[in-house]
KERO-580741 format. One record per atom (N, C-alpha, C): x, y, z; residue in three letters. Coordinates in steps of 0.2 Angstrom, whole numbers, plus 5000, padded with zeros to 4 digits. Example, Ala and Ser with C-alpha at 12.3 -4.5 7.8 and 13.67 -1.06 7.14 Angstrom:
<pts>
506649725039ala/506249785039ala/506649845039ala/506449895035ser/506849955036ser/506450005039ser/
</pts>
This chain:
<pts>
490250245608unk/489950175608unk/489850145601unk/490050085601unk/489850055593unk/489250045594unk/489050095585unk/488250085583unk/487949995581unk/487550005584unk/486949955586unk/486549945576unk/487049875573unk/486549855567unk/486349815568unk/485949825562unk/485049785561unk/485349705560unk/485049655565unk/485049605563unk/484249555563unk/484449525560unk/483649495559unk/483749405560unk/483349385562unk/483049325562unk/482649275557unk/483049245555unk/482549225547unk/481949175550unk/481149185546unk/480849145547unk/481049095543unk/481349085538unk/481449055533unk/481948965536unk/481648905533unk/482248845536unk/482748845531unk/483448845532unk/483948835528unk/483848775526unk/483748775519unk/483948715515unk/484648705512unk/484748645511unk/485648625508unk/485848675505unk/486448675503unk/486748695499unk/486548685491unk/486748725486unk/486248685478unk/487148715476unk/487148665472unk/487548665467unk/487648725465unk/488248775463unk/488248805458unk/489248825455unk/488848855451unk/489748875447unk/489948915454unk/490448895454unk/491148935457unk/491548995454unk/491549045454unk/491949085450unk/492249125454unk/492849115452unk/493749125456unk/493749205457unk/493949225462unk/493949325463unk/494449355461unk/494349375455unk/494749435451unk/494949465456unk/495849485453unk/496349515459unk/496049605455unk/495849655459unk/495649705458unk/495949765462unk/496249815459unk/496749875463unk/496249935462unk/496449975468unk/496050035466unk/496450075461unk/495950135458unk/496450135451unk/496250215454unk/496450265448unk/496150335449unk/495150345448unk/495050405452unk/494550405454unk/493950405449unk/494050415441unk/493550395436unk/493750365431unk/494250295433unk/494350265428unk/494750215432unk/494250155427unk/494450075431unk/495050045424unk/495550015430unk/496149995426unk/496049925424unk/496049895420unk/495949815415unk/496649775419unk/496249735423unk/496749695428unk/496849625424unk/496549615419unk/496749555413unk/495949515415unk/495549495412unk/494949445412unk/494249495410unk/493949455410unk/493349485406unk/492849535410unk/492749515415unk/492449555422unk/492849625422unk/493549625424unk/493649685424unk/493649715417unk/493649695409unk/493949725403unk/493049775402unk/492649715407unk/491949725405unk/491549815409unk/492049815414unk/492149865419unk/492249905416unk/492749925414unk/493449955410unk/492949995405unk/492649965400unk/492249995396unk/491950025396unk/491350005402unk/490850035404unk/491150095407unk/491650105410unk/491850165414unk/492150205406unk/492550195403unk/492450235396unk/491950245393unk/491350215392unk/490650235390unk/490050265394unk/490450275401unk/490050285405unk/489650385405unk/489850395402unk/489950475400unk/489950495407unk/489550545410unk/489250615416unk/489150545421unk/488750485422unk/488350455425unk/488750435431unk/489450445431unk/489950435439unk/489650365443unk/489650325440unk/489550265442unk/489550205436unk/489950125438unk/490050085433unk/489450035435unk/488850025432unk/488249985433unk/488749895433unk/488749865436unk/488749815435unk/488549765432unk/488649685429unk/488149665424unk/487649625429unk/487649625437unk/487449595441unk/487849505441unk/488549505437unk/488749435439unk/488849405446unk/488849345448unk/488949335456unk/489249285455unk/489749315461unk/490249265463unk/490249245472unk/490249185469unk/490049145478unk/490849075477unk/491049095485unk/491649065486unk/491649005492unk/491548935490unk/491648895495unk/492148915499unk/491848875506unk/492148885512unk/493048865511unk/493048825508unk/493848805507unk/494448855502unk/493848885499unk/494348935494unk/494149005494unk/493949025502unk/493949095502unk/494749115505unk/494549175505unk/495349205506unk/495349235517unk/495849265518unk/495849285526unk/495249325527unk/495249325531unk/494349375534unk/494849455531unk/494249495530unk/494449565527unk/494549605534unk/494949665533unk/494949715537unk/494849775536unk/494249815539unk/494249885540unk/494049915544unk/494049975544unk/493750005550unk/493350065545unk/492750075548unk/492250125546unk/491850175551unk/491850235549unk/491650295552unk/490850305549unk/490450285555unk/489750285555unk/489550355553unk/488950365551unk/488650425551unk/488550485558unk/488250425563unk/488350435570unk/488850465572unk/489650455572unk/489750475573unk/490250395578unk/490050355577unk/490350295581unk/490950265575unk/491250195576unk/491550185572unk/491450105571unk/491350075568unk/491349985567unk/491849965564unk/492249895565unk/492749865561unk/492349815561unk/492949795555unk/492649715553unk/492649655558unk/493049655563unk/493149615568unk/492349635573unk/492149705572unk/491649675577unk/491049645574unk/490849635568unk/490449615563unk/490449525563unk/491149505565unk/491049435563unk/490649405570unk/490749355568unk/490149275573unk/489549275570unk/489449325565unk/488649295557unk/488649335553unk/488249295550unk/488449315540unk/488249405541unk/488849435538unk/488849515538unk/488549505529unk/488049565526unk/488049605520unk/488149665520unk/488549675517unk/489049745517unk/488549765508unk/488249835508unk/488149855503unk/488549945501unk/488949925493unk/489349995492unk/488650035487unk/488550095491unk/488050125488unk/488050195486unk/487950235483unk/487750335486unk/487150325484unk/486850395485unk/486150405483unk/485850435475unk/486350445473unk/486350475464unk/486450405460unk/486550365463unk/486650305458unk/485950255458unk/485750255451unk/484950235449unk/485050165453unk/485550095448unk/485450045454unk/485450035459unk/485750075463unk/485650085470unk/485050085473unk/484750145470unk/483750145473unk/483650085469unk/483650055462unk/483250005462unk/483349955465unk/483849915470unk/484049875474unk/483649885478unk/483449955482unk/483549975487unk/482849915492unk/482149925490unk/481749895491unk/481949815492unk/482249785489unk/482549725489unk/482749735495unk/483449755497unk/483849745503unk/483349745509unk/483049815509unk/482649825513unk/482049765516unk/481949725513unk/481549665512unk/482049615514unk/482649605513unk/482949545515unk/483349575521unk/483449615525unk/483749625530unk/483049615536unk/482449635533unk/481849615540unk/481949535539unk/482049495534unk/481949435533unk/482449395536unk/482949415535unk/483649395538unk/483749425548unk/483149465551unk/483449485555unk/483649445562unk/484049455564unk/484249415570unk/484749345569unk/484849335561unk/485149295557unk/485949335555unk/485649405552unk/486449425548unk/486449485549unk/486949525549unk/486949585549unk/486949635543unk/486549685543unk/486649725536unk/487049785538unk/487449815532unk/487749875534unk/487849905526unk/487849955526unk/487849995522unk/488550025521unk/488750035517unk/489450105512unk/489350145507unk/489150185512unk/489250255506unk/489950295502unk/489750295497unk/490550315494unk/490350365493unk/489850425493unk/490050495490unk/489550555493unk/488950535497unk/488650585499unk/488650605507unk/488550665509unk/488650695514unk/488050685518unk/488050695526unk/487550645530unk/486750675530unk/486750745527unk/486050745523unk/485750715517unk/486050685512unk/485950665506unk/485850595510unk/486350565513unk/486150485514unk/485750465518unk/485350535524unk/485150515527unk/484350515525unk/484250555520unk/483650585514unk/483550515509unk/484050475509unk/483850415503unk/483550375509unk/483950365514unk/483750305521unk/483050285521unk/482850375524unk/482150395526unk/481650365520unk/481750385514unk/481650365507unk/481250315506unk/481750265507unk/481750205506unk/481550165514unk/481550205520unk/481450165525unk/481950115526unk/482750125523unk/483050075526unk/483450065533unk/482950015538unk/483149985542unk/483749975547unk/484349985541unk/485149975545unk/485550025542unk/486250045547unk/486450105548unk/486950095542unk/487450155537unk/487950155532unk/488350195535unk/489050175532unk/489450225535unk/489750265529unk/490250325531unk/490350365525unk/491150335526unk/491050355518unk/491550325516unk/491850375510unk/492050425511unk/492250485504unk/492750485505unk/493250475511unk/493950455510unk/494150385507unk/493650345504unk/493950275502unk/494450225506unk/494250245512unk/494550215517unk/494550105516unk/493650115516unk/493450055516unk/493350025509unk/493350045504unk/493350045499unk/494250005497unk/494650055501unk/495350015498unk/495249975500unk/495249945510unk/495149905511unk/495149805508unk/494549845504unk/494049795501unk/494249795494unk/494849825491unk/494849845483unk/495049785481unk/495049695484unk/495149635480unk/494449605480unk/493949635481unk/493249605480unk/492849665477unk/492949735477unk/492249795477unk/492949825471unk/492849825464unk/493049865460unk/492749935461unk/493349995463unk/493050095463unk/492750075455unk/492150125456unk/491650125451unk/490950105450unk/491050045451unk/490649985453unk/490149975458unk/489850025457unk/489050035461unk/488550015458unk/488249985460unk/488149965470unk/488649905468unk/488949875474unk/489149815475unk/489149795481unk/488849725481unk/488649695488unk/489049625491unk/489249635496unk/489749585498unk/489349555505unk/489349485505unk/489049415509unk/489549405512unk/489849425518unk/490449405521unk/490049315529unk/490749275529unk/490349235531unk/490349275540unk/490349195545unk/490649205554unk/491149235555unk/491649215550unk/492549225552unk/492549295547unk/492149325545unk/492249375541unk/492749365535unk/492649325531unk/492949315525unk/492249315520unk/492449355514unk/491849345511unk/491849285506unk/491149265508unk/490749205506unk/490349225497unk/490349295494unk/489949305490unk/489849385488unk/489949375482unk/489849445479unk/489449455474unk/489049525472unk/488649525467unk/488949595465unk/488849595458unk/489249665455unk/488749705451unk/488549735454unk/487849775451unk/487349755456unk/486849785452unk/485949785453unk/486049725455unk/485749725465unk/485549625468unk/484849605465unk/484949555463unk/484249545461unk/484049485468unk/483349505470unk/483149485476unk/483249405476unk/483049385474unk/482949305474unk/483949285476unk/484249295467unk/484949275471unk/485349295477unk/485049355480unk/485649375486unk/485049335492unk/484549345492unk/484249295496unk/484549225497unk/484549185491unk/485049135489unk/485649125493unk/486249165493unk/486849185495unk/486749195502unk/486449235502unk/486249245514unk/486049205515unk/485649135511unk/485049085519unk/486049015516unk/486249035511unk/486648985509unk/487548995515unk/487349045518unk/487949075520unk/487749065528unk/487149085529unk/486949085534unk/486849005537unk/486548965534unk/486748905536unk/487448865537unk/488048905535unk/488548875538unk/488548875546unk/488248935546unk/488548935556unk/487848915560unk/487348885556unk/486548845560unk/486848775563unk/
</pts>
């Protein structure tokens, strides 16, 4: 049976849309498994680096940039399929009809926990509004299940050590690059991305702004 994720109801009234920069989605390939390849522009060169000076720490911190895509210039709805913890399995097709947050996480990665409280606050806030789902890229179902309990978070993650959902996803979630959170809209295109550490307020920003398309 497909597992049952947390969706939440926002107390919150969606206000307009606000202004902001648009910034266009770097074309991004999975490259070998500790080392990001420079796909030309300054986000991946900035990647690139970071994964060179990243020494022992096996994860590329992000600089937390965010990229939000109007409705007209997003690309096709994503496709994947994911192998829950449980033992069930989700695609991306069952996710669509409201705004999905897909967050790429493991439990060794410092961003990761410091977001963690954040999420956890915005998926009770959002619940019955959006759906939260988690992707683990590297730990086994006691270590992910040890952070959950942790941090008390709320909505289920799926494992992901074969990189299945990671290729998938490899034009928006550069390998390395943890945490990284994607705002997918109704039709399962994503609406937004943040590359790094979510800083509460902006991804609140992006879900009530995503979420009011289908209000």
């Amino acid at each position: 049976m497909p597992v049952k994720l947390a969706r939440v109801r926002s107390s919150q009234t969606a206000r307009p849309r606000r202004s902001r920069t648009r910034v266009a989605a770097a074309s991004l390939s999975v490259c070998a498994a500790l080392v990001l390849t420079a796909c030309g522009g300054s986000e991946s060169d900035n990647l690139a680096q970071q994964a060179s000076e990243g020494g022992n720490k096996g994860y590329v911190a992000g600089d937390g940039s965010v990229s939000e895509y109007a409705p007209g210039e997003r690309g096709e709805p994503v496709e994947f399929e994911a192998k829950m913890f449980d033992g069930s399995t989700v695609s991306a097709e069952d996710l669509r009809g409201e705004t999905t947050v897909l967050n790429f996480w493991y439990a060794g990665c410092a961003p990761c926990r410091a977001e963690a409280p954040d999420l956890v606050s915005l998926a009770k806030d959002y619940e019955g509004d959006a759906t939260f789902m988690g992707v683990n890229l590297r730990d086994q179902q006691a270590t992910s299940e040890a952070f959950e309990r942790t941090f008390e978070i709320p909505y289920p993650s799926a494992s992901d050590l074969n990189g299945e959902v990671l290729l998938a996803l490899s034009d928006y979630v550069p390998p390395q690059a943890v945490p990284t959170t994607l705002v997918l809209d109704s039709e399962g295109r994503v609406a937004a991305r943040v590359l790094g550490k979510a800083d509460h307020s902006t991804l609140n920003a992006l879900i009530k702004d995503t979420v009011a398309e289908t209000v």
